[in-house]
N, C-alpha and C positions, 0 to 999 in steps of 0.2 A: 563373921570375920570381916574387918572392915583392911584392904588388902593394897598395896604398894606394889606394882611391877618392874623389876630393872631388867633392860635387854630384853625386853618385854617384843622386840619383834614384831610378829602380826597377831600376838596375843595368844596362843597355843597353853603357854601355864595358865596365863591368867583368866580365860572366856568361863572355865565351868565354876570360877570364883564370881563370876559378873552377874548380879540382877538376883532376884528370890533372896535367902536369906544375908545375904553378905553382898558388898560392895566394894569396887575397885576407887578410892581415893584416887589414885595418880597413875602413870605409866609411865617410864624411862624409854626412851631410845634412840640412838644419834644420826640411825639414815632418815631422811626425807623420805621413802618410798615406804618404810615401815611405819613412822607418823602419818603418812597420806592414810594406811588400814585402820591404824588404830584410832584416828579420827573421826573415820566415818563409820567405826563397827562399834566403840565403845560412846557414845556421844554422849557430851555430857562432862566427860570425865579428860582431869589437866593434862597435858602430856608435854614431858621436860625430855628435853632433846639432850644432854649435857650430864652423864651422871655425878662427873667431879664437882661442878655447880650442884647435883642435888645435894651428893656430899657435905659441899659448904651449909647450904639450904637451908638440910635438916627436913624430917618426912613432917608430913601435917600431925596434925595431933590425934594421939587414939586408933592410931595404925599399930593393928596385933601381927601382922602378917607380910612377909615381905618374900616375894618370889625373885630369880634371877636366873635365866638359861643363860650364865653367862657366858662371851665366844667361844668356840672350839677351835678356832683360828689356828691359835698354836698349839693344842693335843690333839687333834684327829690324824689320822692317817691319809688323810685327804689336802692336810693343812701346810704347814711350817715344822711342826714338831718343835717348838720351838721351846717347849713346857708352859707352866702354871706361873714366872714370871717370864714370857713373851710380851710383847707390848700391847697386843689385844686380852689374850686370857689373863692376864695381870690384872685387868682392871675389875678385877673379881675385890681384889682390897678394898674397895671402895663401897663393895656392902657391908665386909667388916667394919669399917668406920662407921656406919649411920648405925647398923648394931649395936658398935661402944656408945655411942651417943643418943639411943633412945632404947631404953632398956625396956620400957613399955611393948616394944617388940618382943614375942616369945615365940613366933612361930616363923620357920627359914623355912626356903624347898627350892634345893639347887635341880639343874638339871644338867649333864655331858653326855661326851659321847664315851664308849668303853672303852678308848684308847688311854684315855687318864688315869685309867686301874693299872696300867705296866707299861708307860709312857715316862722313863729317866727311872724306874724301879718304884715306878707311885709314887713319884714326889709332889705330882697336885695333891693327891687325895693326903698324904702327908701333912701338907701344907693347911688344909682347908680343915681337916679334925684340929691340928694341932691350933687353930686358931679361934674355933669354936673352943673347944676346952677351955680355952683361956676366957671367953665372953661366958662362961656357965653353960655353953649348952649341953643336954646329951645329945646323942646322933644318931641313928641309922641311914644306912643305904644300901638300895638293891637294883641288881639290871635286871630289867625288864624287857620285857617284847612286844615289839607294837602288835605283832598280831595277836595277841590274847584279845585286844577289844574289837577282835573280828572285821579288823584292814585287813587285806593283802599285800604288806609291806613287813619285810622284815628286816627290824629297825631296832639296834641294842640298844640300850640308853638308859644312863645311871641316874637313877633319881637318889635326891638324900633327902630325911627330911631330919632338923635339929631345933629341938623347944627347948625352952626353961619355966619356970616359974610352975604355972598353974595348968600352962597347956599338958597337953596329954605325952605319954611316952612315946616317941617316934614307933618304937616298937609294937607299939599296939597299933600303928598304924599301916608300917610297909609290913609287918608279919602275921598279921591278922587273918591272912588269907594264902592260900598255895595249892597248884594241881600239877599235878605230871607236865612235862612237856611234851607236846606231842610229838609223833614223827615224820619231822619236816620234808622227809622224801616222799613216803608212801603211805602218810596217814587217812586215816578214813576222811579225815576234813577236807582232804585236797583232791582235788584236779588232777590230771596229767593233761592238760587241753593248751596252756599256755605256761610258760618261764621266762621270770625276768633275768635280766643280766644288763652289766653294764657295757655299752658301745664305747665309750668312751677312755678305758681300759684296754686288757689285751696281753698286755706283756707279763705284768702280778698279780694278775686278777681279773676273775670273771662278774664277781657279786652274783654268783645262779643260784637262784629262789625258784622252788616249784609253785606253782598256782599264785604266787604273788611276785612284788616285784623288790630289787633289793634297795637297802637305804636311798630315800631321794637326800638330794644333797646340791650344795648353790655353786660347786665349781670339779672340775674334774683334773685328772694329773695332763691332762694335755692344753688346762688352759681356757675351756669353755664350758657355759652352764649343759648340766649334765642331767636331761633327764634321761629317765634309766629306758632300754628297749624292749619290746614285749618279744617274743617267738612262738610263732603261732606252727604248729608242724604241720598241721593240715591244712593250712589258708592254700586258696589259691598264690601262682605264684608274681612275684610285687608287693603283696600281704601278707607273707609270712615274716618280716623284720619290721615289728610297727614302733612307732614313742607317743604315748598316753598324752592327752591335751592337757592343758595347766589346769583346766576346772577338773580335770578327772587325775590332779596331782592331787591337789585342794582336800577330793577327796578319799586319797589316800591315806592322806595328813587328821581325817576326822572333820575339817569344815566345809560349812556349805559350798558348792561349789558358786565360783562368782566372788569368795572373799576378798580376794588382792586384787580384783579389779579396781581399787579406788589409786593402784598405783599403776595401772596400765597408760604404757608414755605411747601404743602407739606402734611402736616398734618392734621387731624381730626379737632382737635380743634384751628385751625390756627385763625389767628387775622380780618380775613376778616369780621364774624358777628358781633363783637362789632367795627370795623372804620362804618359798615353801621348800628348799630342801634347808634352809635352817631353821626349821619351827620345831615346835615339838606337837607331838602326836595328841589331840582334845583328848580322845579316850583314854588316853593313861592318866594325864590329867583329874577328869572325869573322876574315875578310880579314886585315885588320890582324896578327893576332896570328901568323894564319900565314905572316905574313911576317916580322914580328919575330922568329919561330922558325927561319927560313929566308929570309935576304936573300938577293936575284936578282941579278942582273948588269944593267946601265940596259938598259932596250929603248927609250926614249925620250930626245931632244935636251937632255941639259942643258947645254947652251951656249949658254942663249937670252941677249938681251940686258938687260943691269946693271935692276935694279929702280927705278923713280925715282918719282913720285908716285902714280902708279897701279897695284896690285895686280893681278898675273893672275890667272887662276885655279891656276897651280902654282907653285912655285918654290921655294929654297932657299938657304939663304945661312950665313953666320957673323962672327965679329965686321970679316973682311977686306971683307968685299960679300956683296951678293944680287943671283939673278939668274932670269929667267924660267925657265920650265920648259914645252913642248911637250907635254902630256897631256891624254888625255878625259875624260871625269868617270866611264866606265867602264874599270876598270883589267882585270876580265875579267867574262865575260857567264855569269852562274849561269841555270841550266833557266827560266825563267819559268812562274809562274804567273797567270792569266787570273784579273781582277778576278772575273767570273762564276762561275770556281772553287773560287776564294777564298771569296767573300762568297755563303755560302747565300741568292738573294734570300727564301726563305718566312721565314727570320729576321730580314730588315731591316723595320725600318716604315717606312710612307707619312711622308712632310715633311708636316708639320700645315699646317692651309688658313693658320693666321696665320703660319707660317711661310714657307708655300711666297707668301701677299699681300706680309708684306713685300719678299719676294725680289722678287718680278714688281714693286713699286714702283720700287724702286731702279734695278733691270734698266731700267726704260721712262724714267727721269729720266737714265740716263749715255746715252752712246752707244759701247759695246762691241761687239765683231764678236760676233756668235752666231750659229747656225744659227737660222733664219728657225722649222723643225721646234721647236726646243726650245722658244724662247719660247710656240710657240702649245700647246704639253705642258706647259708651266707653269699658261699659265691654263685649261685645261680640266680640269688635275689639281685645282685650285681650285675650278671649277664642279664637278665629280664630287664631291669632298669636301663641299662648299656644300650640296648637294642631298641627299646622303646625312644631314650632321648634320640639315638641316631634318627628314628624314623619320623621322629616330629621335626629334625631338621631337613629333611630330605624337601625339593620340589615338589607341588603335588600335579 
């Protein structure tokens, strides 16, 4: 596959396309800190900062495949909500047009967040089939979980993928594969040794993941990059509220740890948390490709019933209909790795006492299920922290 990236990021779709038998021709994307990655991780290869210019452009020639995690800016629930024409997620039209205009393209692979499936009653996913039909494509897509490729991050996220011509049926590729879900509380895969949740949250939301942590993500509803908090029960106490360092984001995300360092300014609040909580996950990726290399035979029902106002989580269709699809969000189950594994805790640091105050604020004005245990680890990790800065300011 000789391969096109828009909104190409820090490379997340595109890396398990890169090198061996296929090659990335080009990358899209308009920040400076995600061109500073993709620079020094894909070398070699052009990178167009401007996708309405690529638009005019036009892709190089003998480009079969064009990827786009285009923004979630305005359908996440983290975002705007602003829908599929907001002025970020909008600019999703703009892969439609190099599509009308190089037909030589058969093979698409969108990526979002699951907010887009019942986000204005699915009027992206509305939007984005009804315009593929129009360009010939068939379609499928299905949410997934990042943890099947055995992160500890749990991470929904809709992939689509839609061919014409000679490529293969999407469906022989997202349904070629399916295993049980497992279960996320008390499955034999997991831990009960660490839970993530978001600190950042409080009032609608926890994000509480057992043994893993929940979606990273580049901004949070109070306004700063959010990475997510670990909760250790039995740390000593100071150590029982930790937040995962950006290389053990990295690799949460599936890349080497060290990736976004070529965008490191330096700084505290430098850009490296929000390129990795808006990337997409390599191992699903991964997946993807080696099914695109090797489409399966369906192991799953698609013969669900006609799509009508509300989006499932799978399905597929083309200009004739669409129609549900019977799938888990794990299409197969990779070795899992243990949050605790994962994440060195002697490299996390303690959630700051104004961080871990405002959390316990919020916590105590909603009323969320928690464990009765955390709450009161929250605020003794406060008094502990409280007590220690008093003493480091004292006389000696």
């Amino acid at each position: 596959m000789l391969v096109v990236g828009t909104f190409s990021g820090i490379g997340g779709l595109e890396l398990p396309f890169h090198g061996g038998a296929h090659q990335t021709a080009l990358l899209c994307d308009w920040w400076a800190p995600s061109q500073q990655v993709l620079e020094e991780r894909f070398p070699g290869t052009e990178i167009v900062g401007d996708i309405a210019e690529l638009a005019t452009r036009g892709l190089p020639t003998d480009v079969d495949t064009l990827t786009a995690g285009f923004p979630c800016t305005d359908l996440s629930q983290a975002g705007r909500t602003a829908g599929i024409r907001g002025e970020q997620s909008g600019m999703v039209r703009y892969v439609f047009q190099l599509l009308r205009e190089h037909p030589g393209v058969t093979t698409l692979v969108l990526e979002n967040v699951r907010n887009m499936l019942v986000l204005d009653g699915g009027a992206a996913m509305a939007y984005l089939v009804e315009e593929l039909n129009e360009l010939g494509f068939r379609w499928a897509y299905r949410l997934v979980d990042s943890r099947f490729t055995g992160v500890p991050q749990r991470r929904h996220r809709v992939l689509l993928v839609a061919t014409r011509g000679d490529a293969p049926d999407p469906r022989h590729v997202l349904f070629a594969d399916d295993h049980p879900e497992p279960d996320h509380d008390t499955g034999e895969h997991l831990r009960q040794d660490a839970f993530g949740f978001y600190w950042t949250e409080g009032l609608r939301g926890l994000g509480w993941a057992v043994d893993a942590v929940p979606p990273l993500k580049g901004g949070s509803t109070v306004g700063i990059p959010s990475p997510p908090g670990i909760w250790i029960p039995n740390a000593p106490l100071g150590r029982r509220l930790l937040i995962p360092s950006i290389e053990q984001a990295e690799a949460l995300q599936g890349f080497p740890r060290g990736w976004t360092k070529p965008a490191d300014l330096g700084g505290r609040n430098g850009p490296r948390w929000k390129l990795v909580g808006n990337a997409v996950t390599v191992g699903v990726t991964r997946w993807l490709v080696s099914r695109l290399e090797a489409p399966g035979a369906l192991v799953v029902d698609n013969d669900g019933p006609p799509v009508g106002r509300r989006w499932p989580n799978a399905a597929w269709g083309d200009a004739s209909g669409r129609w549900a699809v019977h799938a888990s969000t794990w299409p197969v189950v990779e070795p899992y790795e243990h949050l605790t594994d994962l994440c060195d805790l002697d490299e996390c640091q303690p959630l700051t006492t104004r961080g871990a105050a405002g959390f316990l604020e919020r916590l105590r004005r909603g009323n969320l299920r928690r464990p009765a245990a955390f709450e009161r680890d929250v605020a003794e990790h406060i008094e502990h922290l409280s007590a220690r800065d008093l003493g480091l300011r004292l006389p000696v």
